[in-house]
Residue frames as qw, qx, qy, qz and C-alpha x, y, z in Angstrom:
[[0.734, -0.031, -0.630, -0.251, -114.48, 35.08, 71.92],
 [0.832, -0.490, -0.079, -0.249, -114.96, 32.87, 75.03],
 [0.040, -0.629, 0.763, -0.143, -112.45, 31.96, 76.83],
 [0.891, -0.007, -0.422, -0.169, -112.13, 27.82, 76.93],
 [0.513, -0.577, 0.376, -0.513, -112.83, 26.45, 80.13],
 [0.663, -0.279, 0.692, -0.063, -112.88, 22.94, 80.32],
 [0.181, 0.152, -0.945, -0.227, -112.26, 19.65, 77.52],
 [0.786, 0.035, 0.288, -0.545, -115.70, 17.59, 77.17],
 [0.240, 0.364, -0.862, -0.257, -115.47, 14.07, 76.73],
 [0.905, -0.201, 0.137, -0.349, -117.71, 10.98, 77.16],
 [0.167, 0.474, -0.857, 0.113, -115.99, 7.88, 78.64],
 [0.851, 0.103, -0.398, -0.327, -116.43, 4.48, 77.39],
 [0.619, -0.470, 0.602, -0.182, -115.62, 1.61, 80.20],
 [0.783, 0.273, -0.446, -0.338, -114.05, -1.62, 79.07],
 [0.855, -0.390, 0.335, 0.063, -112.26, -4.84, 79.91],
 [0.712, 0.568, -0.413, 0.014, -109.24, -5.79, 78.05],
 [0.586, 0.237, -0.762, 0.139, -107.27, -9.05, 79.24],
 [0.595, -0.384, -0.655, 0.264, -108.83, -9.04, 82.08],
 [0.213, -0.371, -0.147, 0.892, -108.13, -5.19, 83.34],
 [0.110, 0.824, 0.440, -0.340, -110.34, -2.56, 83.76],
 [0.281, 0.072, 0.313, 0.904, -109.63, 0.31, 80.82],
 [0.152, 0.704, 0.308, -0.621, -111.08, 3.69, 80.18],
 [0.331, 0.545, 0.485, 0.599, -111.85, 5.39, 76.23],
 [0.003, -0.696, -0.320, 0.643, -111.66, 8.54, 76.91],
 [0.384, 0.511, 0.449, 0.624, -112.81, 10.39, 73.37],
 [0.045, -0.337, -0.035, 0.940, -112.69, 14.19, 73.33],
 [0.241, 0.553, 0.729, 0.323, -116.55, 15.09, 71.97],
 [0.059, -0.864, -0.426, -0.263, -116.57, 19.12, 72.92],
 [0.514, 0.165, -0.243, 0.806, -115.74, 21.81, 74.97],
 [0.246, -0.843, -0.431, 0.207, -117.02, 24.55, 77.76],
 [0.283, 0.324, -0.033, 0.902, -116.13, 28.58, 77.42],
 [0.202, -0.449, -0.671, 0.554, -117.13, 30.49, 80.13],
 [0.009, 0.885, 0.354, 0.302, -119.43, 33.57, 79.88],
 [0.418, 0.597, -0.077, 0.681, -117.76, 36.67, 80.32],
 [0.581, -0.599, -0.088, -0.545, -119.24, 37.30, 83.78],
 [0.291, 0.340, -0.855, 0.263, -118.31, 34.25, 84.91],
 [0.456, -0.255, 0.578, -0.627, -121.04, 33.04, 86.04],
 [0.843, 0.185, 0.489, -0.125, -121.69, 29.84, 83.66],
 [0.285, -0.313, 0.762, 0.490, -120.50, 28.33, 80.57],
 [0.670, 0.429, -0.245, -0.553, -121.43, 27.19, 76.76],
 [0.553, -0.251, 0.767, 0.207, -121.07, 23.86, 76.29],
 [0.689, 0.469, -0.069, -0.548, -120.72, 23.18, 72.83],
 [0.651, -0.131, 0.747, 0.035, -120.37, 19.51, 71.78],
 [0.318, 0.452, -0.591, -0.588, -119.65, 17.89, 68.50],
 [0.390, 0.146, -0.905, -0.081, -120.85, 14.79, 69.57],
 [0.541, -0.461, 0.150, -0.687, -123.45, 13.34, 71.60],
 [0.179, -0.292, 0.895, -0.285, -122.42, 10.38, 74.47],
 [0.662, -0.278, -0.599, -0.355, -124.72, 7.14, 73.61],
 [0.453, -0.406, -0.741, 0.287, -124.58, 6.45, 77.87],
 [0.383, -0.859, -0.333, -0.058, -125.60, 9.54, 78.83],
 [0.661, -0.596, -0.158, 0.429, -122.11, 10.69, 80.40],
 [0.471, 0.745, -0.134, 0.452, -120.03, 13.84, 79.86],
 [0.578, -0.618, -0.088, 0.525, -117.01, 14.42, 81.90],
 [0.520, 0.794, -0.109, 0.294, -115.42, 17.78, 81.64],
 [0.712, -0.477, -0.026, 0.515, -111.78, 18.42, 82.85],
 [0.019, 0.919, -0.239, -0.313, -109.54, 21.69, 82.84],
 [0.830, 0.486, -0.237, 0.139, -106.93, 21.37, 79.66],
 [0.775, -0.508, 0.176, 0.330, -103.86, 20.40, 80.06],
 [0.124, 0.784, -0.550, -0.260, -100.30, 21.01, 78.51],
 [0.871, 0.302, -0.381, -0.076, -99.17, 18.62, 75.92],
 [0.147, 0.444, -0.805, 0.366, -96.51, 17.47, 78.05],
 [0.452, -0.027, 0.766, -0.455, -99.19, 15.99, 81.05],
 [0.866, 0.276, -0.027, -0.416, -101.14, 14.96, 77.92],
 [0.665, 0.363, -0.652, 0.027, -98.38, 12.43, 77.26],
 [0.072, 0.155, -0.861, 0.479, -98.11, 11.08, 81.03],
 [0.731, -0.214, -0.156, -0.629, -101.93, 10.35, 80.76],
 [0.627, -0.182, 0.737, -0.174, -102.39, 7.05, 83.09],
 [0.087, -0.137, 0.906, 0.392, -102.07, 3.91, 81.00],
 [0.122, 0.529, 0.834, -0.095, -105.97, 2.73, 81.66],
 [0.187, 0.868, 0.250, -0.387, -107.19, 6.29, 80.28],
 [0.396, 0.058, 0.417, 0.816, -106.41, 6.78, 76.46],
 [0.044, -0.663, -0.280, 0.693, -106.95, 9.92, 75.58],
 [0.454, 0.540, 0.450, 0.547, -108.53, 10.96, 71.37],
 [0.015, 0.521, 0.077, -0.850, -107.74, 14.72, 70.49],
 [0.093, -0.022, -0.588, -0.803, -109.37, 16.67, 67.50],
 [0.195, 0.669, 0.686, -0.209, -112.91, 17.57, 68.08],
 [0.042, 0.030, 0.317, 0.947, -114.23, 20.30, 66.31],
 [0.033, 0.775, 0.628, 0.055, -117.66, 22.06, 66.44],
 [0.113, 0.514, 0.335, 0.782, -119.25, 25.63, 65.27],
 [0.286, -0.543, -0.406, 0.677, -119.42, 28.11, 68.10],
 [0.072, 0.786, 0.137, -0.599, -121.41, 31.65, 66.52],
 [0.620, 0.765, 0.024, -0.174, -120.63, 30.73, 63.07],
 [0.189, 0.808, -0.558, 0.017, -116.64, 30.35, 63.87],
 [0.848, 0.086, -0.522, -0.042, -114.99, 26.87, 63.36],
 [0.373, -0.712, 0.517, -0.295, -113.35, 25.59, 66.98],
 [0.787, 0.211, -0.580, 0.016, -111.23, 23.13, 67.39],
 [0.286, -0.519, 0.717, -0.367, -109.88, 21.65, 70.83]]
């Protein structure tokens, strides 16, 4: 199977008491191509503005020091060649 390259997410801007805040919702995931010369992106979701940001995972540990203004949803899931992924 691919190897899993980056976290896909689409991130929702807000205000809240006055202060800028990020949504950051996990909607997918990239796996490079064996080559290495591109990726699959395969998404469970599709961003209503248009934006995907991907970023290299992390280790649950830096997932808990996430900046305050950037909350971070886990548990996506989508169907990659018939086999269920989850990330």
């Amino acid at each position: 199977m691919a190897k899993l390259s980056f976290h896909a997410y689409t991130v929702v801007d807000y205000k809240q008491g006055g202060k800028r805040r990020s949504k950051w919702l996990k909607i997918g995931a990239a796996f490079s191509h064996k080559d290495g010369e591109g990726f699959d992106i395969v998404l469970a979701a599709l961003p209503v503005n248009g934006r995907v940001a991907l970023r290299k995972p992390k280790s649950k540990e830096a997932l808990a020091a996430t900046h305050d203004d950037e909350d971070e949803v886990e548990g996506a899931m989508a169907w990659l060649d018939g086999v269920r992924v989850d990330f």
